[in-house]
VOLUM-992209 format. One record per residue (C-alpha): residue number from 1; residue in three letters; x, y, z. Coordinates in pm, 1 decimal, decimal comma, padded with zeros to 6 digits. Last residue first. Example, Ala and Ser with C-alpha at 12.3 -4.5 7.8 and 13.67 -1.06 7.14 Angstrom:
2
{2; SER; {01367,0; -00106,0; 00714,0}}
{1; ALA; {01230,0; -00450,0; 00780,0}}
END
This chain:
338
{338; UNK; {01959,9; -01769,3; -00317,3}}
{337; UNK; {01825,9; -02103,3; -00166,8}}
{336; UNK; {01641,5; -02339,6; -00383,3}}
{335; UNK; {01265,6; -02260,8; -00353,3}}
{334; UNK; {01104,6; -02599,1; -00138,4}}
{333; UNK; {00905,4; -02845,6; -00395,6}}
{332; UNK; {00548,6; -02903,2; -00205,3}}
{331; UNK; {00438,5; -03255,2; -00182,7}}
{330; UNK; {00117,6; -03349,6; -00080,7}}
{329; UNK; {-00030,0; -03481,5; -00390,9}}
{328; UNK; {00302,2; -03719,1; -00372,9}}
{327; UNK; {00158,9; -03827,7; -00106,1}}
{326; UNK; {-00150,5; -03868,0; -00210,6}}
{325; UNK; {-00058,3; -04050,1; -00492,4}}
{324; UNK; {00101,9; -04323,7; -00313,4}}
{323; UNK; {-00198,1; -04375,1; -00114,2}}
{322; UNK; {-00368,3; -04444,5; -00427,0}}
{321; UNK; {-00143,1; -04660,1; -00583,1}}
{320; UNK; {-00117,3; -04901,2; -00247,4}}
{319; UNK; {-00503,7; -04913,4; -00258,4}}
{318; UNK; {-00476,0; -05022,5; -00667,6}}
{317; UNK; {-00251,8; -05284,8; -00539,9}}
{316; UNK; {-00444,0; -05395,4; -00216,5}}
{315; UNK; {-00745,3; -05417,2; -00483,3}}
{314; UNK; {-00520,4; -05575,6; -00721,5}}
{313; UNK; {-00420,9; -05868,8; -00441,5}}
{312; UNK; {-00746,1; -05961,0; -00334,0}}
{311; UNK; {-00906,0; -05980,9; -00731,6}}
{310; UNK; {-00594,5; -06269,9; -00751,6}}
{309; UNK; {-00707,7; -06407,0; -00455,5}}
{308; UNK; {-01023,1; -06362,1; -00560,3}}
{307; UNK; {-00990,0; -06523,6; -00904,6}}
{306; UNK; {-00804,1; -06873,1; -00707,9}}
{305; UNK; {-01030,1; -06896,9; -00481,7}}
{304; UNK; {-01316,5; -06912,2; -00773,6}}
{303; UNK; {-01153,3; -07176,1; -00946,2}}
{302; UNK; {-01096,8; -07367,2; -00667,4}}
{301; UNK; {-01444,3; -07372,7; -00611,2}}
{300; UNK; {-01540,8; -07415,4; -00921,3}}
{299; UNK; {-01312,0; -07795,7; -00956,8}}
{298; UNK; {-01326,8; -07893,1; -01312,6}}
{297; UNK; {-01111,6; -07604,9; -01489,1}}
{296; UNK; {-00884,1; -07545,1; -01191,6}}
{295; UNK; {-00808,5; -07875,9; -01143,3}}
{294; UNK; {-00603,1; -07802,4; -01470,6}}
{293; UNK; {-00282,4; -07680,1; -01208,8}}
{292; UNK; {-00040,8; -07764,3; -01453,6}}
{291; UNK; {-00063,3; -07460,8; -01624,1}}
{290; UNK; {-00067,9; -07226,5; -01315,8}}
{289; UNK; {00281,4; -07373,5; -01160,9}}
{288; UNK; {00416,7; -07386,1; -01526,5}}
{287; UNK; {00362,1; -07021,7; -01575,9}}
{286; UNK; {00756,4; -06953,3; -01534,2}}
{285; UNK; {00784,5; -07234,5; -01818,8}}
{284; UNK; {00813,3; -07649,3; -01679,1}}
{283; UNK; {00675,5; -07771,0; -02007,2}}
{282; UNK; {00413,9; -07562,8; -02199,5}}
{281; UNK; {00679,4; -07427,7; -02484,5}}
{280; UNK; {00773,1; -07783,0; -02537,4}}
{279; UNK; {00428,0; -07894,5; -02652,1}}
{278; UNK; {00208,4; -08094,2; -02480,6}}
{277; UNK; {-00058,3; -07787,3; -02435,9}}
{276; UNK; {-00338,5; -07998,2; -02630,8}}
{275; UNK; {-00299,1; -08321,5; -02549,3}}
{274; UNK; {-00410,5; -08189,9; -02153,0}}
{273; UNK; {-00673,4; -08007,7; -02266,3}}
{272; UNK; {-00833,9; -08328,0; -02475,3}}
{271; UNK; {-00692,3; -08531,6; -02122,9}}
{270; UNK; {-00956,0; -08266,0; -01933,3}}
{269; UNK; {-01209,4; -08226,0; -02178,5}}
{268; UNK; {-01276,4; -08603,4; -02223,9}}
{267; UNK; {-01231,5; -08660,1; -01816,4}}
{266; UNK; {-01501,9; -08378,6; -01780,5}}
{265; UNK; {-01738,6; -08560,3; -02012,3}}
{264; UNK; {-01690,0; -08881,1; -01885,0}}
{263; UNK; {-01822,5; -08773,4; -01553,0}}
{262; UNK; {-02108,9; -08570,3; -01681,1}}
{261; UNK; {-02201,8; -08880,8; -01895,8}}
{260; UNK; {-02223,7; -09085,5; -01556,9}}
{259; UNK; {-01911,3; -09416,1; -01502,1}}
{258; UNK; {-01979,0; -09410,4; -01145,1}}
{257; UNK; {-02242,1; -09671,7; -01183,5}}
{256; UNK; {-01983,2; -09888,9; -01304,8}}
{255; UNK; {-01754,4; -09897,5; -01008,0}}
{254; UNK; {-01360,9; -09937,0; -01088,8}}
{253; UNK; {-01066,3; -10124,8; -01101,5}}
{252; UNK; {-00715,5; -10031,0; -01302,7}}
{251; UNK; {-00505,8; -09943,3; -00940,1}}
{250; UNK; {-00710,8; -10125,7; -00717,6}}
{249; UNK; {-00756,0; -09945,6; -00350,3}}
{248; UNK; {-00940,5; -09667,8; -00571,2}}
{247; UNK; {-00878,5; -09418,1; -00822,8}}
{246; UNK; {-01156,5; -09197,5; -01045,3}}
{245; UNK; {-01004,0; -08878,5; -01153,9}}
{244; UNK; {-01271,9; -08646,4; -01285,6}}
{243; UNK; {-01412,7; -08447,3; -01026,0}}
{242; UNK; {-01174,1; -08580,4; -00753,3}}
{241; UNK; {-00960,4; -08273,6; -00934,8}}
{240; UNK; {-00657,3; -08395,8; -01172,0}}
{239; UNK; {-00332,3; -08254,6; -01197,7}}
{238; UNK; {-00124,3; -08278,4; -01547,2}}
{237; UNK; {00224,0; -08365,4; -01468,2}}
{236; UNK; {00475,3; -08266,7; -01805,0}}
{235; UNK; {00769,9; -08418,2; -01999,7}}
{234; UNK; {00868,5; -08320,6; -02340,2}}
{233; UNK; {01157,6; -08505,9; -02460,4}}
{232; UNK; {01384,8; -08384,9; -02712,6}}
{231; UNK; {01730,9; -08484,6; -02574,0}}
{230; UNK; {01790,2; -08152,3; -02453,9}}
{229; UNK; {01468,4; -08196,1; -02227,6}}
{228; UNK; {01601,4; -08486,4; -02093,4}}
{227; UNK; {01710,7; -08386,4; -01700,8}}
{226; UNK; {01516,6; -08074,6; -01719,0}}
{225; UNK; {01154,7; -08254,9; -01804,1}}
{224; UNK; {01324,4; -08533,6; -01548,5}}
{223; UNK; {01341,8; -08260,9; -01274,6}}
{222; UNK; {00957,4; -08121,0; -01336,6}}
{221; UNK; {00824,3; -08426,6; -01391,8}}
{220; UNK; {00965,8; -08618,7; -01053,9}}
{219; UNK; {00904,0; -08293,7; -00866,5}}
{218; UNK; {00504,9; -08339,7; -00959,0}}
{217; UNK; {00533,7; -08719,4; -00912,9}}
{216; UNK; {00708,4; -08684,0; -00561,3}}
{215; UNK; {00420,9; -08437,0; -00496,5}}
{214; UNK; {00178,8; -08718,9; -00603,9}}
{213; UNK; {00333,4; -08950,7; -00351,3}}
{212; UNK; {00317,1; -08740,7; -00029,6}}
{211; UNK; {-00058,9; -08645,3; -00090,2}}
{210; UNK; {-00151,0; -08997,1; -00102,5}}
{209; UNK; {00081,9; -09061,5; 00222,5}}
{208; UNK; {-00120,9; -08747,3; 00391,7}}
{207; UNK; {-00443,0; -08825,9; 00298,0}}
{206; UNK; {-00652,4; -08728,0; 00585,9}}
{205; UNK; {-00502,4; -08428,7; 00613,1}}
{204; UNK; {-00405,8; -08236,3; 00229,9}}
{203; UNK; {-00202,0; -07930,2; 00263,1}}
{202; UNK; {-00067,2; -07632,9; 00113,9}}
{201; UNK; {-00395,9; -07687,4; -00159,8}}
{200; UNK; {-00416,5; -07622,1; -00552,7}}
{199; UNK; {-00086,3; -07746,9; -00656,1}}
{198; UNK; {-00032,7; -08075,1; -00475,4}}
{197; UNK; {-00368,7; -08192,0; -00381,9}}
{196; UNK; {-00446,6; -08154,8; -00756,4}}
{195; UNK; {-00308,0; -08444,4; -00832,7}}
{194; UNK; {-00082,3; -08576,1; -01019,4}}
{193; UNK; {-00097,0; -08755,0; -01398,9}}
{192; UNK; {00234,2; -08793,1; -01536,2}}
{191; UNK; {00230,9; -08705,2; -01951,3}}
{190; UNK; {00576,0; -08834,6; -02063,9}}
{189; UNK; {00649,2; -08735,2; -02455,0}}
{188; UNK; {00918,7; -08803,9; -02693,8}}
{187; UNK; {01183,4; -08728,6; -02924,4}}
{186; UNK; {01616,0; -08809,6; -02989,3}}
{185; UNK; {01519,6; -09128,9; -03118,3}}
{184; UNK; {01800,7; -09289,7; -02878,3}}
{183; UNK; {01602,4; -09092,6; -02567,9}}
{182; UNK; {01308,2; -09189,9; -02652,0}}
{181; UNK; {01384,9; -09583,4; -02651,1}}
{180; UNK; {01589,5; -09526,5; -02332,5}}
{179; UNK; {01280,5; -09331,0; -02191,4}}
{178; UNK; {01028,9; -09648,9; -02194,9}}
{177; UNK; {01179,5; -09886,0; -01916,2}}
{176; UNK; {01262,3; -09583,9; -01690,0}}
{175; UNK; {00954,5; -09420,0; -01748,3}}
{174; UNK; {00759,1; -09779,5; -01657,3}}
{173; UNK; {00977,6; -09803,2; -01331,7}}
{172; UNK; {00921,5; -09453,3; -01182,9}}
{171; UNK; {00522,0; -09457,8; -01190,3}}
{170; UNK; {00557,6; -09816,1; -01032,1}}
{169; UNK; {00759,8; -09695,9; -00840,5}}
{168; UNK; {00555,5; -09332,2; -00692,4}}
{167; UNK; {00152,3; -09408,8; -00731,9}}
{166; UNK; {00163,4; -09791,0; -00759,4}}
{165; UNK; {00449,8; -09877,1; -00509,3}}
{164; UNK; {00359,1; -09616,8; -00262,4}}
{163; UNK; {-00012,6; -09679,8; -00234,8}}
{162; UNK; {00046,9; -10090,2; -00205,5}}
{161; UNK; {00264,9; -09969,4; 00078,0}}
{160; UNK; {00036,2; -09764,0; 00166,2}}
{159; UNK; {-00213,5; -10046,6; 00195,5}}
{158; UNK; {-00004,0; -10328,1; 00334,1}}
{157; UNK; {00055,7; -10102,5; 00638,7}}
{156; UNK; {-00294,1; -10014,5; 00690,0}}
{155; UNK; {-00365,9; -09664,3; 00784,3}}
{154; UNK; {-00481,9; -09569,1; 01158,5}}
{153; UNK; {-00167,6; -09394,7; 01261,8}}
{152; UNK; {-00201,9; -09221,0; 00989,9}}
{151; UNK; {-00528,4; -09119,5; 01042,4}}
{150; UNK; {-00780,5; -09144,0; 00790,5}}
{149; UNK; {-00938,8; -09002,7; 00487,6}}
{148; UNK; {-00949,2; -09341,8; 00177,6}}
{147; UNK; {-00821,6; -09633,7; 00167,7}}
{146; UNK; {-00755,3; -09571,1; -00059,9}}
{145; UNK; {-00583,1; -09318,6; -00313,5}}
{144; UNK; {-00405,0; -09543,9; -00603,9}}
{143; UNK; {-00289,0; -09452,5; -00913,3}}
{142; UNK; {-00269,9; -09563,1; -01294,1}}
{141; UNK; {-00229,8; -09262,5; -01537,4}}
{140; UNK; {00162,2; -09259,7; -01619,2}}
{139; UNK; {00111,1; -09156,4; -02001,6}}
{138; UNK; {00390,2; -09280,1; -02225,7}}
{137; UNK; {00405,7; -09064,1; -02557,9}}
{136; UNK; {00671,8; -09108,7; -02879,5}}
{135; UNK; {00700,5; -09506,1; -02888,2}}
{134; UNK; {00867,7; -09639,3; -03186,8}}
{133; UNK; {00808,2; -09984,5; -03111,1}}
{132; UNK; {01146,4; -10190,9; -03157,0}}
{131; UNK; {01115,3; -10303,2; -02766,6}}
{130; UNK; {00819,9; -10185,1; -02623,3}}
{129; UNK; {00673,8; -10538,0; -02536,8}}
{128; UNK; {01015,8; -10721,8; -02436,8}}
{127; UNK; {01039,9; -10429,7; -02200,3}}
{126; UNK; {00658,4; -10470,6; -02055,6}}
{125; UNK; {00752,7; -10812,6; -02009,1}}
{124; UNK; {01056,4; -10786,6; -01831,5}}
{123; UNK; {00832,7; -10560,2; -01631,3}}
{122; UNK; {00604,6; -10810,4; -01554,4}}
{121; UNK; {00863,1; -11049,6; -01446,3}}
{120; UNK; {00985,2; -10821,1; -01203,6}}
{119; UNK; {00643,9; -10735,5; -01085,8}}
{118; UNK; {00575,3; -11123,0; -01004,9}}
{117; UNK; {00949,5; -11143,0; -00821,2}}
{116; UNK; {00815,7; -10806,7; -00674,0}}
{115; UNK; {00970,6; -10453,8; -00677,2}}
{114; UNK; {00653,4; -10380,8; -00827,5}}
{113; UNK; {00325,9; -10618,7; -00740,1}}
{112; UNK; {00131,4; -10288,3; -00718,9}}
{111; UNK; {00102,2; -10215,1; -01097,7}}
{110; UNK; {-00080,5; -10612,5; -01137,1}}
{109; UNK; {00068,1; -10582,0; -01511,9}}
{108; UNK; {-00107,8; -10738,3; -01828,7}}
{107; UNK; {00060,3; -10627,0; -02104,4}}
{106; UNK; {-00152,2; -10565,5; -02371,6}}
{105; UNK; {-00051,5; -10456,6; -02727,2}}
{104; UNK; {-00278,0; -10248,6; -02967,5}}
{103; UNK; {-00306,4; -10158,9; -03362,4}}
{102; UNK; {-00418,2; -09845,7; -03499,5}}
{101; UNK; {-00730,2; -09752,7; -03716,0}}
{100; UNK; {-00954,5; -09689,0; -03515,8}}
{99; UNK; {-01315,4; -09739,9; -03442,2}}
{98; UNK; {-01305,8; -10165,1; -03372,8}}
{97; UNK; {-00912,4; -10134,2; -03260,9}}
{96; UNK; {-01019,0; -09896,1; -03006,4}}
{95; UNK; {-01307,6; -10063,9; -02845,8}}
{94; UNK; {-01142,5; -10438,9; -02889,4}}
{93; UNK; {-00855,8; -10319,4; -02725,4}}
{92; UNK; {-01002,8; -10150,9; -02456,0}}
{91; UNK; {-01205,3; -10479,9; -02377,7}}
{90; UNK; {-00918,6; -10679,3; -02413,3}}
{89; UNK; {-00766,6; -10473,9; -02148,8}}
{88; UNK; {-01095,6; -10536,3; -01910,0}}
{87; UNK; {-01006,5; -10888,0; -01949,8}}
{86; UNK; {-00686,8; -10917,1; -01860,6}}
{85; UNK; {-00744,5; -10705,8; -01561,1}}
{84; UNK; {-00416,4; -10576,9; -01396,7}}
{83; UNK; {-00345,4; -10277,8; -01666,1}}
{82; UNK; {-00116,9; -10191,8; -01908,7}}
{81; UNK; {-00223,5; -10109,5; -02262,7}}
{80; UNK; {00046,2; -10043,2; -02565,4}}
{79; UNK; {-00141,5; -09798,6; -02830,3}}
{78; UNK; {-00122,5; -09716,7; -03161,2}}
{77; UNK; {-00093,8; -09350,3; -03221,3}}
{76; UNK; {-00335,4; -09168,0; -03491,2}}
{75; UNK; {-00513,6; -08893,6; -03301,9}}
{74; UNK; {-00780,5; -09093,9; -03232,5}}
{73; UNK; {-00594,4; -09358,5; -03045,2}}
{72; UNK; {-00425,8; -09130,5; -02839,8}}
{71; UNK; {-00790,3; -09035,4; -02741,9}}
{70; UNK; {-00911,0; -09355,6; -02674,5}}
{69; UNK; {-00606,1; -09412,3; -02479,6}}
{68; UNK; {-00650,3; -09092,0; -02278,4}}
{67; UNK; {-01043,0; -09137,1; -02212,7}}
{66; UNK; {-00966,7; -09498,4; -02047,4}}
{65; UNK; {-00656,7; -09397,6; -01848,1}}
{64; UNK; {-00895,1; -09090,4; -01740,6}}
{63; UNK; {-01120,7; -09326,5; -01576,2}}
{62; UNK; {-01140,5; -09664,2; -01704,6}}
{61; UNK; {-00931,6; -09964,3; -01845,4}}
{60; UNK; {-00645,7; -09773,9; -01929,9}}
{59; UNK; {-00449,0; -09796,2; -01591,1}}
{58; UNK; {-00079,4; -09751,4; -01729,6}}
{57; UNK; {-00052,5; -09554,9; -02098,4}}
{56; UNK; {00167,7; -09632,3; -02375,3}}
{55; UNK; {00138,0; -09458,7; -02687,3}}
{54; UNK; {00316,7; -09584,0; -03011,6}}
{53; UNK; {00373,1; -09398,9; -03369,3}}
{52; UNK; {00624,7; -09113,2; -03261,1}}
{51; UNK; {00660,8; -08766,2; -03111,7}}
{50; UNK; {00585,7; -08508,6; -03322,2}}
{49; UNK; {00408,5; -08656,8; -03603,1}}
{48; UNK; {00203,6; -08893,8; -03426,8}}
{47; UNK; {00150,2; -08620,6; -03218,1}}
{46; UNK; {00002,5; -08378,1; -03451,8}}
{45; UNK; {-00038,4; -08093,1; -03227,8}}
{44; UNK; {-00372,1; -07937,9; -03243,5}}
{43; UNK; {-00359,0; -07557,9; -03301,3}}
{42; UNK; {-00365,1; -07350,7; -03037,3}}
{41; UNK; {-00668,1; -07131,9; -02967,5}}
{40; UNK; {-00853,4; -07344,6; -02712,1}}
{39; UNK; {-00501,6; -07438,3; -02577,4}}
{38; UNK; {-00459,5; -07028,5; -02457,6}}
{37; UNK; {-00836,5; -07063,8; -02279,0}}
{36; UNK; {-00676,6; -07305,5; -02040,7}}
{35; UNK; {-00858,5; -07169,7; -01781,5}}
{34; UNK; {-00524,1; -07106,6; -01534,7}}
{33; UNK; {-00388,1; -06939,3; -01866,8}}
{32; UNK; {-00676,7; -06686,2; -01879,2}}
{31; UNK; {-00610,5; -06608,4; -01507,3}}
{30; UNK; {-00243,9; -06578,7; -01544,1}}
{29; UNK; {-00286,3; -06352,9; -01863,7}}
{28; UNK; {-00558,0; -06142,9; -01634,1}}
{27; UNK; {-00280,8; -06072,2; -01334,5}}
{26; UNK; {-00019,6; -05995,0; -01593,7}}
{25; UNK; {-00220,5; -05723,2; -01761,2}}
{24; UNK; {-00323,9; -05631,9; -01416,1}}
{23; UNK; {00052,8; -05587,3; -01328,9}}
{22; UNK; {00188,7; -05377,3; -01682,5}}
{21; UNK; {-00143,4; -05168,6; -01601,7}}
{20; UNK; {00016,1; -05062,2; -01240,5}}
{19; UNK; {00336,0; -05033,7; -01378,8}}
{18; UNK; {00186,9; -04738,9; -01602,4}}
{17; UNK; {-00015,3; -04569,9; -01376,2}}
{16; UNK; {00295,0; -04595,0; -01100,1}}
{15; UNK; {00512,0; -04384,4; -01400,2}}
{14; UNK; {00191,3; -04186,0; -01455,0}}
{13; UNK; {00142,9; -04142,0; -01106,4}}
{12; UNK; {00548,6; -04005,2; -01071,3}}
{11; UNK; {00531,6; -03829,6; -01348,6}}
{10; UNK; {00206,2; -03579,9; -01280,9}}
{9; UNK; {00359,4; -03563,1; -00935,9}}
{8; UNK; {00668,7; -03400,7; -01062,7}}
{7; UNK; {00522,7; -03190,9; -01292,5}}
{6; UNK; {00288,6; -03040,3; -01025,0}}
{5; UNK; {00584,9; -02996,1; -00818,3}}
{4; UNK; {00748,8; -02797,4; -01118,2}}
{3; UNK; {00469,0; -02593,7; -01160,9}}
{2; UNK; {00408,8; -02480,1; -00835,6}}
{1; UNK; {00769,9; -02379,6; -00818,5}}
END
């Protein structure tokens, strides 16, 4: 009988040996995922191809907005600006134009005037600007996140609502005025840039209305990637760290001096990463949670909460295995009765 309950425990730790190696193999795919290493070995998608000729993209004048037209432009796609600064646009223009070989539009577009008699127009605009284009990627950059921490009951009410309209209709209002176009081509792209206050932390003080309108852009993406995903439209929210984002109380505005090589650096791998996983098998997936959370490759800290959680949880795993085992260590099979 020795045997047989030596047989039995032998099984049952190799059955618990084998689900724990299914777990850490998950646990290290998740982790490899969260650091984008899986894009690194993906081919480039040709999105000209893919998608369409024409990229438009809201606050391209600096920041990530800046990075992600030059990009777009790289890669092929001409590109419709929309900013507030008429002169800052021009300047984008003239920078892509002069090393690409695509064309440009402007529209100039003060992004918190929405819902305005002045927005109004400006989207009528926009409209008139898009129409016939064959636009395959919009990329809803500009944002707003001053003032900056403080009390609710402190916070200007001009200012949120200036937040509000930029960050959440304004957002809202360009899809709706470039998806028809998509939609009747039967292929597209929508890159919304959120936050990482959103998917990396359960709460963000301080910034609570900020906070509130990038999670409306994170369930915004996810629903409208469901909502037109059978039409051929790929639609995704890439979060940004404080690392590499750069928004202030003017959506397209910005300081020079911030403008350092590191900065532009991590803005250039971050819309390069995000380019790089638009592809239908990236959008909304059961590892769309860890995807989108690309704060995780400029923000260490983050990074390294996220590894011992992760670390945290195998240990209580591989503890859970071993007591396990001594039980079943302790088990002695009774003789059956005569």
């Amino acid at each position: 009988m020795d045997i047989a309950a030596d047989d039995l425990r032998q099984r049952c730790f190799l059955s618990l040996a084998v689900l724990g190696a299914l777990y850490l193999a998950a646990v290290t795919l998740r982790l490899l995922d969260c650091l984008g290493l899986p894009s690194l070995l993906r081919r480039p998608t040709n999105l000209r191809r893919r998608y369409g000729a024409w990229a438009v993209v809201t606050g391209p004048t600096s920041g990530i907005g800046r990075s992600m037209a030059l990009e777009l432009a790289r890669r092929g796609l001409s590109v419709v600006l929309i900013g507030r600064d008429p002169d800052r646009l021009c300047d984008i223009s003239d920078a892509i134009t002069r090393n690409h070989a695509v064309q440009t539009k402007t529209v100039v577009f003060d992004l918190s005037l929405v819902s305005t008699t002045q927005g109004d127009e400006a989207m009528r605009r926009l409209r008139e600007a898009v129409e016939g284009l064959d636009v395959g990627v919009l990329v809803n950059n500009a944002g707003v996140a001053k003032p900056c921490a403080v009390y609710l009951h402190e916070f200007d009410v001009e200012a949120w609502m200036r937040m509000v309209r930029v960050n959440l209709w304004a957002l809202t209002e360009v899809a709706a005025a470039v998806l028809p176009g998509m939609a009747a081509r039967g292929r597209g792209a929508v890159v919304n840039i959120g936050s990482g206050s959103t998917e990396a932390i359960p709460s963000f003080p301080l910034y609570t209305v900020y906070a509130a309108t990038k999670r409306y852009v994170a369930q915004f993406s996810r629903s409208l990637y469901v909502e037109y995903r059978s039409k051929g439209i790929d639609v995704q929210c890439q979060a940004t760290s404080q690392a590499c984002s750069l928004t202030n109380g003017h959506p397209q505005s910005s300081r020079p001096h911030l403008h350092s090589t590191a900065r532009l650096a991590k803005q250039q791998v971050f819309v390069s990463t995000s380019l790089a996983i638009l592809t239908p098998a990236a959008n909304n997936s059961l590892l769309d949670r860890v995807r989108t959370w690309r704060i995780l490759q400029w923000c260490p800290t983050v990074c390294v909460q996220a590894i011992k959680a992760n670390a945290s949880l195998l240990v209580h795993t591989v503890h859970l295995l071993a007591d396990l085992y001594h039980v079943l260590n302790s088990i002695k099979v009774k003789p059956q009765a005569g």
